[in-house]
C-alpha positions as CSV (number, residue, x, y, z in Angstrom):
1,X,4.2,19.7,9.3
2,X,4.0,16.3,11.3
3,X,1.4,14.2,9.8
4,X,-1.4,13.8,12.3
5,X,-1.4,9.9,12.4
6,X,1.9,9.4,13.7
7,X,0.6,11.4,17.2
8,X,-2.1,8.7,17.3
9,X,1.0,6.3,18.8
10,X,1.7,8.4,21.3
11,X,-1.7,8.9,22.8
12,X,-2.3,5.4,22.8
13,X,1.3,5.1,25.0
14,X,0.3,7.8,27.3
15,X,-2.9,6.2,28.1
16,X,-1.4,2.6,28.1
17,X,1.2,4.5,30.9
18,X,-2.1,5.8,32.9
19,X,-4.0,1.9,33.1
20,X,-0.1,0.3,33.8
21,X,-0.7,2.2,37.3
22,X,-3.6,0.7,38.4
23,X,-3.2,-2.7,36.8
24,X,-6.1,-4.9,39.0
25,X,-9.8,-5.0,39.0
26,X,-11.9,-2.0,38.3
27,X,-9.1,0.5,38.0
28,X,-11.3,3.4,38.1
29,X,-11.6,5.6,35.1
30,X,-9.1,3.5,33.0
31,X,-11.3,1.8,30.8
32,X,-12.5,5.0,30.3
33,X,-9.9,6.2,29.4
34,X,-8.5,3.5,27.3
35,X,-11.9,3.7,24.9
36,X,-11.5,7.3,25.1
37,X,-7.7,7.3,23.8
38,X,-8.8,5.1,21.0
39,X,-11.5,7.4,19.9
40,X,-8.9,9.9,19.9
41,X,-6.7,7.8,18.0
42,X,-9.4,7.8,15.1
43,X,-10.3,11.1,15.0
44,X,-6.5,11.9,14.4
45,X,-6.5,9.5,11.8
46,X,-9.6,10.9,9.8
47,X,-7.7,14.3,10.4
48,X,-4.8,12.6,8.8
49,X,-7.0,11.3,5.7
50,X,-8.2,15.0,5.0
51,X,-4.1,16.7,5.6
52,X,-3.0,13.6,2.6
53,X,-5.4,15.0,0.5
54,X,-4.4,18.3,0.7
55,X,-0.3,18.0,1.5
56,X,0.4,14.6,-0.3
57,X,2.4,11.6,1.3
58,X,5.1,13.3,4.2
59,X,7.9,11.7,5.9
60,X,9.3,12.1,9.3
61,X,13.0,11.5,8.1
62,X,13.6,7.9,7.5
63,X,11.1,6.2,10.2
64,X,7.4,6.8,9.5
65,X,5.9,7.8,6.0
66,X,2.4,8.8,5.9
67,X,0.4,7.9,2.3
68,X,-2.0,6.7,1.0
69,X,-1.4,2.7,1.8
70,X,-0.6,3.8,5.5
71,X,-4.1,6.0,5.8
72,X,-6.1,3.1,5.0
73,X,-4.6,0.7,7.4
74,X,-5.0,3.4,10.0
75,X,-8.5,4.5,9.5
76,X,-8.8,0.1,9.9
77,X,-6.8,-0.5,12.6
78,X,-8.0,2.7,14.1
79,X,-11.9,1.8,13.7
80,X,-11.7,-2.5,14.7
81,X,-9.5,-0.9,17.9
82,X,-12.0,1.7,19.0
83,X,-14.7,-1.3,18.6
84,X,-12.2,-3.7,20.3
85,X,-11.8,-1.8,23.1
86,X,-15.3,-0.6,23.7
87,X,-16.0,-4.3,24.4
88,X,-13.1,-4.6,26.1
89,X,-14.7,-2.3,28.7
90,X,-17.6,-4.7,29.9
91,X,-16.1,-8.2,28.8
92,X,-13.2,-7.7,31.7
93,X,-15.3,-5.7,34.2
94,X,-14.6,-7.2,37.7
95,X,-11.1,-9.4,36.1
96,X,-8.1,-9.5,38.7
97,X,-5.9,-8.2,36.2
98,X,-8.2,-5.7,34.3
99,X,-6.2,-2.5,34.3
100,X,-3.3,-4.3,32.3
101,X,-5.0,-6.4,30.0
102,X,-5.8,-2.0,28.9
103,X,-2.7,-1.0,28.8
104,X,-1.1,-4.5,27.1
105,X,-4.1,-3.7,24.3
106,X,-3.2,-0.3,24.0
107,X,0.6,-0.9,23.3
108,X,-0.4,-3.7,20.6
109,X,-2.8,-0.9,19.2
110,X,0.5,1.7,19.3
111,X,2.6,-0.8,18.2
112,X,0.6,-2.1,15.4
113,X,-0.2,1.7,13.9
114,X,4.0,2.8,14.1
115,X,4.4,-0.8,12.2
116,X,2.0,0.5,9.5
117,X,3.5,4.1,9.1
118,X,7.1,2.6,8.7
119,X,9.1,4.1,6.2
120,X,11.9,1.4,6.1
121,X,12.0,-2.2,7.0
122,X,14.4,-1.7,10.4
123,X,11.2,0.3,11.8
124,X,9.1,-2.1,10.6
125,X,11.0,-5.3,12.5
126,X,11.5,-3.1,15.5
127,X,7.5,-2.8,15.6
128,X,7.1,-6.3,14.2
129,X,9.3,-7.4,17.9
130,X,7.9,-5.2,20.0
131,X,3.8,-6.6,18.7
132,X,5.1,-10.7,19.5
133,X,6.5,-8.8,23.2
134,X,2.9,-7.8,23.9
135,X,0.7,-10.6,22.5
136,X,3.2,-13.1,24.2
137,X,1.9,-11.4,27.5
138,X,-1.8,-11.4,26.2
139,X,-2.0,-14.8,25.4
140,X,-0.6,-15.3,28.8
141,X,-3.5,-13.5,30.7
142,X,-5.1,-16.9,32.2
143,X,-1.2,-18.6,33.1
144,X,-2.9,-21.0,35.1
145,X,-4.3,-22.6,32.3
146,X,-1.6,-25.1,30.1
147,X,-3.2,-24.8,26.3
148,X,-2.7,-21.1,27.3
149,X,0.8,-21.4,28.2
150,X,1.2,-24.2,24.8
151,X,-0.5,-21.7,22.7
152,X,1.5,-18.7,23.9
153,X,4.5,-21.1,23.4
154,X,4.0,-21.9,19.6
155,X,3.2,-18.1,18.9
156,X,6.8,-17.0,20.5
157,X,8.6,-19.5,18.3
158,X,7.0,-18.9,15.4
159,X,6.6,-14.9,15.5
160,X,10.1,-14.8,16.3
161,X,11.7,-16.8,13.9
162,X,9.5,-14.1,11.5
163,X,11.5,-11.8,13.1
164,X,14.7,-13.3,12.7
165,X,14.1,-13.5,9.1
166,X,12.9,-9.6,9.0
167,X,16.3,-9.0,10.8
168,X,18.2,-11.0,8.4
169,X,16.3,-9.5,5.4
170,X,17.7,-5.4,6.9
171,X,21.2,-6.8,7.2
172,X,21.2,-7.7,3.6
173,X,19.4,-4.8,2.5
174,X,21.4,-2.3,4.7
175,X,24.2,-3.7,3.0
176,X,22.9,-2.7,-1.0
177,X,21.5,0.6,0.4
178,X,18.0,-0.4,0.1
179,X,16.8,-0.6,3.4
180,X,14.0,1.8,3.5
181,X,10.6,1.0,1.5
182,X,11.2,3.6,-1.1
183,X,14.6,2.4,-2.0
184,X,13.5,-1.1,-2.7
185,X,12.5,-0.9,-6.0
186,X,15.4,0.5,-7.6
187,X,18.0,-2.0,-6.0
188,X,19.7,-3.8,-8.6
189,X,19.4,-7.9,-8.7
190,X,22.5,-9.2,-6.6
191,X,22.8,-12.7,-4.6
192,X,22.0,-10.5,-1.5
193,X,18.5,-8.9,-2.8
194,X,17.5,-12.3,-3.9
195,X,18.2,-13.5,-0.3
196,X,16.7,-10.6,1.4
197,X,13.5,-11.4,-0.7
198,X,13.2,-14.8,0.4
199,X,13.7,-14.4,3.7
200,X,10.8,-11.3,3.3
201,X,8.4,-13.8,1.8
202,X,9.4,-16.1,5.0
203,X,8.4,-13.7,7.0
204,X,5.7,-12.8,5.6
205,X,4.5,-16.5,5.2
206,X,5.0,-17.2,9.6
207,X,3.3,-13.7,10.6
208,X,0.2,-15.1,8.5
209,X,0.2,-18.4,9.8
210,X,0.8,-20.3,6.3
211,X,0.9,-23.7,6.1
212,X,2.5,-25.7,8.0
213,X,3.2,-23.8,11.0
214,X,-0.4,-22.0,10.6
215,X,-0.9,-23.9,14.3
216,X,-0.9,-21.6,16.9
217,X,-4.5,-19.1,15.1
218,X,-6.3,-21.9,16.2
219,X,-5.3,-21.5,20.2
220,X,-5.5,-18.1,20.7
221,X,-9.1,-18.3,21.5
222,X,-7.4,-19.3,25.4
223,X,-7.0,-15.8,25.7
224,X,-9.8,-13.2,26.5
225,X,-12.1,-12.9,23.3
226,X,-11.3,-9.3,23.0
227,X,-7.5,-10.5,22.0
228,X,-8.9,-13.2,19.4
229,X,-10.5,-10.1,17.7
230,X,-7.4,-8.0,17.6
231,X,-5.4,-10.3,16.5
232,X,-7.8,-12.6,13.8
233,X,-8.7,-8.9,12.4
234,X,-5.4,-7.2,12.7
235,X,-2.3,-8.3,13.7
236,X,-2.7,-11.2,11.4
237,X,-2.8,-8.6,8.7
238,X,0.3,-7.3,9.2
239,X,2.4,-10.1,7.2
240,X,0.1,-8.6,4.7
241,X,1.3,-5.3,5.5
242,X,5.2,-6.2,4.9
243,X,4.2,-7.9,1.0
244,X,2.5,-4.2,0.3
245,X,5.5,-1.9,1.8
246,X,8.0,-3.9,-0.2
247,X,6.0,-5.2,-3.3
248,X,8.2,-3.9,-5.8
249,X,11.1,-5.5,-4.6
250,X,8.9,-9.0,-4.2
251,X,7.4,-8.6,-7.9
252,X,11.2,-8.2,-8.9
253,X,11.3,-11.8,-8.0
254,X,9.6,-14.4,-10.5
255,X,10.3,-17.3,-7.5
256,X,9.5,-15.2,-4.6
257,X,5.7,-14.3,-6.1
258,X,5.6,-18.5,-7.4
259,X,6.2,-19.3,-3.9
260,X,3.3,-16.6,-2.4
261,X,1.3,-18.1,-5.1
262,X,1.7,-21.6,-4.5
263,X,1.8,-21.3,-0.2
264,X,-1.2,-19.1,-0.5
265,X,-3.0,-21.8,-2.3
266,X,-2.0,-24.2,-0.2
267,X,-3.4,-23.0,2.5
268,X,-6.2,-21.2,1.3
269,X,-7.5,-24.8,0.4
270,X,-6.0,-26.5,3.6
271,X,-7.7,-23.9,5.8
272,X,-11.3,-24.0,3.7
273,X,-11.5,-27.8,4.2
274,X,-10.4,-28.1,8.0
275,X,-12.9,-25.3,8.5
276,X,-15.6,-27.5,6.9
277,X,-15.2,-30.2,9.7
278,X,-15.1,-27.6,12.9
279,X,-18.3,-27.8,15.4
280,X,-17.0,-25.2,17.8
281,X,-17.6,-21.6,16.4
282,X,-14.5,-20.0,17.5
283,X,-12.1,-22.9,15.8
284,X,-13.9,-22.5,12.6
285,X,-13.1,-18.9,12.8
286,X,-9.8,-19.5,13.2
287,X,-9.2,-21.7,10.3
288,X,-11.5,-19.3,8.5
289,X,-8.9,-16.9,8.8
290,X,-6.1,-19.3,8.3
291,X,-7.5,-19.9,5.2
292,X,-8.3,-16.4,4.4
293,X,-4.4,-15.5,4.8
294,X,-3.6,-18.0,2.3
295,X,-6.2,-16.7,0.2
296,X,-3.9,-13.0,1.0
297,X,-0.6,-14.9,0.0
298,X,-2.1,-16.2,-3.5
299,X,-3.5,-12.4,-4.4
300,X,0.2,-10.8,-3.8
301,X,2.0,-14.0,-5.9
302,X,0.1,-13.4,-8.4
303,X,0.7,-9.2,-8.4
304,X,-3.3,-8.0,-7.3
305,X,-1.7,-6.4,-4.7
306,X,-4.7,-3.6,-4.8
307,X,-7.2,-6.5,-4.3
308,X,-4.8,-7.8,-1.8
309,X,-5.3,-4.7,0.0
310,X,-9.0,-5.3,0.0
311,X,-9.2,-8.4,1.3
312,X,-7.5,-7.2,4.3
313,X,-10.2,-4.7,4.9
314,X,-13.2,-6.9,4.4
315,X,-11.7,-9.4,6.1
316,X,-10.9,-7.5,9.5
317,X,-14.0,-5.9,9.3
318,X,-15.6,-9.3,9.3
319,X,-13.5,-10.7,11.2
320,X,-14.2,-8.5,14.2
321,X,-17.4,-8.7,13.9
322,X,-17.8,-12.6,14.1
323,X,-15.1,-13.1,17.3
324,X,-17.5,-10.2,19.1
325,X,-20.2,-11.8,18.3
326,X,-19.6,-15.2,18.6
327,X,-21.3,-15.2,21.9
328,X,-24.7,-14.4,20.5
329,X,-24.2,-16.9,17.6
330,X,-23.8,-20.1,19.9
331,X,-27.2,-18.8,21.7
332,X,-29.2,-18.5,18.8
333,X,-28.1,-22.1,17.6
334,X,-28.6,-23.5,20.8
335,X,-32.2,-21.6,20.3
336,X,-33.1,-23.8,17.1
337,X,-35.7,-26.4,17.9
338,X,-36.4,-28.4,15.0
339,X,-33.8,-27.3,12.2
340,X,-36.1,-27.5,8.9
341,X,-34.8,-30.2,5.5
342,X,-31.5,-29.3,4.1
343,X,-31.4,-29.1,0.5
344,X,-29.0,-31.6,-0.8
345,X,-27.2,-30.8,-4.4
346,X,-27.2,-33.8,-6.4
347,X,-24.2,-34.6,-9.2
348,X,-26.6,-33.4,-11.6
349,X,-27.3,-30.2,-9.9
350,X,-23.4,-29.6,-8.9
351,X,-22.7,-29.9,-12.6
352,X,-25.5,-27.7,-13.8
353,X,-24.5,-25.0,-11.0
354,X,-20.9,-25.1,-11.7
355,X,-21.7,-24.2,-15.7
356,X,-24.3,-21.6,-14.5
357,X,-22.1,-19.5,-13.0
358,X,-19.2,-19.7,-14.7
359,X,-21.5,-18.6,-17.8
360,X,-22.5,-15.7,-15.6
361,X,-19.4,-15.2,-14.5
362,X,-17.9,-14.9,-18.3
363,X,-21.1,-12.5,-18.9
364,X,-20.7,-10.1,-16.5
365,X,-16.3,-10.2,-17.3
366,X,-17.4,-9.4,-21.0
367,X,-19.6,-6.7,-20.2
368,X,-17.0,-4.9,-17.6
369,X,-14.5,-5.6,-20.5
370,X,-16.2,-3.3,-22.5
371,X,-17.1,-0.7,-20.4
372,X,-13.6,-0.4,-18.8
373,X,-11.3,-2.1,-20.5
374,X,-10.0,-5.4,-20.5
375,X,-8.8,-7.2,-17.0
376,X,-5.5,-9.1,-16.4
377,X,-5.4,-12.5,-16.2
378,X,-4.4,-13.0,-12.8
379,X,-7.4,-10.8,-11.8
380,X,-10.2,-13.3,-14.2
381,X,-8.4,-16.1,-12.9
382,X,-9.0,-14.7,-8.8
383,X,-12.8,-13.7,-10.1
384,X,-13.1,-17.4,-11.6
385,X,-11.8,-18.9,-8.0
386,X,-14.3,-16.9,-6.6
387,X,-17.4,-17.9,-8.0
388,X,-16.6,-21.1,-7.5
389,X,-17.5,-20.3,-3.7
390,X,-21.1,-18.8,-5.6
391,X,-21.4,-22.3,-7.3
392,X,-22.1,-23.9,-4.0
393,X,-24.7,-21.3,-3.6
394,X,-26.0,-22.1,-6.9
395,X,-26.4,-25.9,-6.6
396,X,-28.7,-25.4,-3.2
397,X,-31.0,-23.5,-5.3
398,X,-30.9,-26.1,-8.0
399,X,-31.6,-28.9,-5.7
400,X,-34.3,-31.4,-6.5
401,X,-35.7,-30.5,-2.5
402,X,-34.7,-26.8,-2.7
403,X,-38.2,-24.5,-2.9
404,X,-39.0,-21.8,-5.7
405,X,-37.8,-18.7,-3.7
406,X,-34.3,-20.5,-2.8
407,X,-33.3,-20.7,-6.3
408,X,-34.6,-17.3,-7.3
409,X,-32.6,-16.0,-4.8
410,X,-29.6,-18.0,-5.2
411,X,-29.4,-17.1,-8.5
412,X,-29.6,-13.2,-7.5
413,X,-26.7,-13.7,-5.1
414,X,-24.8,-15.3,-7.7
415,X,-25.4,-12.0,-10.3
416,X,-24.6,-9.7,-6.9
417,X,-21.7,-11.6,-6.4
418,X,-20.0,-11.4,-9.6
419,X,-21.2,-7.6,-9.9
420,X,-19.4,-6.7,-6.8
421,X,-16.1,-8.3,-7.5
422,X,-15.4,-6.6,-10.7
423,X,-17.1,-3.5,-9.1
424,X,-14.6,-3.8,-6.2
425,X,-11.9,-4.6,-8.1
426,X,-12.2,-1.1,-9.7
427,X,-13.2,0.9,-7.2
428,X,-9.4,-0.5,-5.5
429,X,-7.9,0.2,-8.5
430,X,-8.7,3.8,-8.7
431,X,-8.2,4.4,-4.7
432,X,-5.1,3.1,-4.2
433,X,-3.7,1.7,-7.6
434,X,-1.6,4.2,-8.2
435,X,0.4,3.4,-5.1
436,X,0.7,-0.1,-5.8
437,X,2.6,-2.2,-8.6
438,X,0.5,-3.3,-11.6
439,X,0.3,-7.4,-12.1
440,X,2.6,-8.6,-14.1
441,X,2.5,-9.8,-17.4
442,X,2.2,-13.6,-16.9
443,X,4.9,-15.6,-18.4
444,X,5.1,-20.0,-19.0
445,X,5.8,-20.1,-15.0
446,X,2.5,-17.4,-14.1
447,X,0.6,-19.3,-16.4
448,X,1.0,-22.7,-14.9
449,X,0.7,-21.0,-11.3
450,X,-3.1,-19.4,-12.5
451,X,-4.0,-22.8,-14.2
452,X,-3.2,-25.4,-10.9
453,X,-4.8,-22.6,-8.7
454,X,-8.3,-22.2,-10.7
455,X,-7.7,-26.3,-10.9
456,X,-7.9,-26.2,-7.2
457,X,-10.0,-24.3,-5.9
458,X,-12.8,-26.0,-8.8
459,X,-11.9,-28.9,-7.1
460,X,-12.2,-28.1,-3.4
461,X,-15.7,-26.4,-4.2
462,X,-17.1,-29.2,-6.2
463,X,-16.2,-31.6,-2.9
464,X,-17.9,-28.8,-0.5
465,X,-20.7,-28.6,-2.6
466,X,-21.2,-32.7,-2.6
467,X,-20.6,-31.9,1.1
468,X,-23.6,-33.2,2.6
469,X,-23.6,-36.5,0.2
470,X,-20.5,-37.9,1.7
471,X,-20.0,-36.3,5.0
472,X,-21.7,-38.7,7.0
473,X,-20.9,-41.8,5.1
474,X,-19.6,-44.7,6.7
475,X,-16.4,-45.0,4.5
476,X,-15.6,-41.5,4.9
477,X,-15.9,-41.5,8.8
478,X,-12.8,-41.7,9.3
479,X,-11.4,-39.5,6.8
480,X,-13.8,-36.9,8.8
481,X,-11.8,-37.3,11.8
482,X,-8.4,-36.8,10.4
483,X,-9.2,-33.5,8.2
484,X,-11.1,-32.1,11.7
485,X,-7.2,-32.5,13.6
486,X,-5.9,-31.1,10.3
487,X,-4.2,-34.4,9.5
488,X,-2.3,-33.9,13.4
489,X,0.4,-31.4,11.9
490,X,-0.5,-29.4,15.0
491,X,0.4,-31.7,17.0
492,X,3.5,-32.9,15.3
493,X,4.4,-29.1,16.6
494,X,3.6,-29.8,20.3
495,X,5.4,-32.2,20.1
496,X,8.8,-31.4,18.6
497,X,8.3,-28.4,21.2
498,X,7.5,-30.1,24.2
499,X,4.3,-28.2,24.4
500,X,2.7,-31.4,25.4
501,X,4.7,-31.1,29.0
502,X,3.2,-27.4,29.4
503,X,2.7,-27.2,33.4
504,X,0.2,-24.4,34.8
505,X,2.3,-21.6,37.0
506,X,1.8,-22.0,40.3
């Protein structure tokens, strides 16, 4: 029996095939039709859902594998599309070029949902090339414009060279006989595995725009906003993807999962601070979601790959939902009169709020503890960066100007938010744990890796929470300015690429 997701390709090609003949404005029924396949393409996917539980994981030989970890990326990308391309519908009514911005969308979607089923990692970089192809020609839509044409630029070098790492990575593994996903983890260690996991964890790192060539997220946004949305809540997910499919051959590796763990954190805090600095909505989002895939990286170096899994799904689904309404959000700021007094944390307050909720924080982990067992240390350690992020929340309830209710409810976010990680973290665990590796047991290296990164993040959250008491000072004015260009290493890349000289087409 064919697994019903792996039609869902197909109908997305033979609409994609319908729009591609009537590619200019107002084609008709085509956007129509292109919301219509998508709906499809969901409904086969909930099919698919209901014939795993019932038949188990299938294959279709040694391409496409349908499971558990592939359901739930489908049943995503199958949802964020449909909503995608719903807006689509009215947000490129009356453009000269309408029918194919449909059917480029509906190949990404195709694309993206055959790169998720892959059974074996030559599928996988076939779909990986074949997603840069279209989004090249996305973020090409306005030509005429030269930040477009930079942007589009910086995405083709850097995609690709993923790819040339991904094609690298099958050549070695073709070699050892563990090309396909299921193999991986029962390939001996050899010079060539070793190699073939570096150069994963490469790719891995340029698909999610890690630091320092996390550049080109931030210029999508010269595309149509319907394309910042696809690809800030999926198709930056799918470096993600490639760590999952192959994480027992990445966990086999103490320095490939050091290196996720320390590149993650890197740019996790990289991304959170830049973000700080942003006035323009859409740039925030994007190094919001820089920083979130650094946040991805650290989870799989440090083996949560269940919570890893989670993040991509609350992230996409947030994601979506703030580039397709990032419209609305500039009007209602631009609707605020008179902003009302901002509650400024003192030292005294930071302090106070930083040993409140790590107090609750070791409350709440005591009591899980006992009800279902202890955690792992990589997972207290993520919890423990985590409500460092509730600590800010914390200190504007505690400060001196802050009213009554603010820290009441403060306080009660702080308790919701450590309930819901641990009750998250289970609720992944017993969905999809079984098809996942377990974390490690951390060793002297692991240890020092958990240490710097709760080190870290403390650090970066004390500095946003004493945010608004050095922001605007004199002395740091300039410092301001440097951290809002993310100290220029975006344009160190224009430059080395000539994407400085960009010239519109004419």
């Amino acid at each position: 029996m064919i697994p019903l997701p792996l039609l869902a390709p197909l109908v997305l090609l033979a609409a994609a095939l319908v729009a591609a003949t009537r590619p200019g404005r107002r084609p008709r029924a085509v956007p129509r039709l292109s919301v219509g396949a998508a709906l499809m393409v969901l409904l086969l996917v909930l099919a698919g859902a209901v014939q795993l539980a019932f038949t188990g994981p299938q294959t279709l030989g040694p391409l496409f594998r349908s499971d558990v970890l592939s359901t739930v990326m489908a049943l995503l990308v199958g949802f964020v599309g449909w909503i995608v391309l719903r807006y689509t519908r009215n947000y490129l009514d009356g453009e000269a070029r309408e029918g194919a911005f449909h059917a480029l969308m509906l190949v990404t979607l195709a694309a993206v949902l055959a790169l998720i089923h892959a059974a074996s990692l030559p599928v996988m970089t076939l779909a990986f090339a074949v997603i840069g192809l279209i989004l090249r020609q996305l973020l090409l839509f306005y030509s005429d414009r030269p930040e477009a044409r930079r942007a589009a630029l910086k995405f083709t070098l850097v995609w690709g060279a993923g790819d040339g790492a991904l094609v690298l990575a099958t050549a070695l593994l073709w070699g050892q006989g563990g090309a396909s996903f299921a193999a991986m983890g029962a390939l001996p260690p050899s010079a060539a595995t070793v190699a073939a996991t570096a150069l994963i964890v490469l790719a891995a790192a340029l698909k999610t725009a890690a630091f320092p060539l996390h550049g080109w997220l931030t210029e999508v946004m010269e595309a149509p906003t319907p394309v910042s949305a696809l690809l800030h809540a999926g198709v930056i997910n799918a470096g993600g993807i490639l760590l999952l499919r192959s994480a027992d051959l990445v966990q086999a590796s103490p320095g490939a999962m050091a290196a996720l763990a320390m590149l993650g954190g890197l740019t996790a805090l990289f991304g959170a601070v830049v973000m700080l600095t942003q006035s323009a909505i859409k740039t925030a989002l994007a190094w919001s979601t820089i920083s979130q895939m650094g946040f991805l990286l650290l989870q799989c170096g440090l083996g949560l790959w269940a919570l890893a899994l989670l993040h991509i799904i609350a992230h996409s689904l947030y994601k979506a939902h703030a580039f397709l309404a990032s419209g609305g959000a500039v009007q209602s700021v631009a609707a605020i009169r008179r902003p009302g007094p901002v509650a400024v944390p003192s030292l005294s307050n930071v302090a106070h709020a930083f040993a409140l909720a790590l107090a609750l924080y070791a409350a709440v982990a005591t009591g899980f503890a006992l009800l279902a067992g202890p955690k792992s240390a990589q997972a207290l350690a993520l919890g423990a960066m985590l409500v460092f992020g509730v600590a800010y929340l914390v200190a504007q309830g505690l400060a001196d100007a802050a009213p009554t209710a603010l820290t009441r409810r403060t306080a009660l976010a702080s308790a919701g938010a450590t309930l819901a990680y641990f009750s998250f973290q289970m609720l992944a665990t017993h969905l999809w744990g079984g098809a996942l590796p377990v974390p490690p047991q951390p060793g002297a290296l692991e240890w020092a890796l958990i240490v710097l990164a709760v080190a870290s993040f403390g650090l970066v959250a004390v500095a946003q929470a004493l945010f608004p008491l050095w922001a605007h000072h004199p002395a740091t004015a300039g410092l301001r300015v440097h951290v809002a260009n993310g100290f220029y290493l975006n344009a160190l890349l224009d430059r080395l690429i000539g994407g400085f000289r960009a010239k519109p087409q004419h």
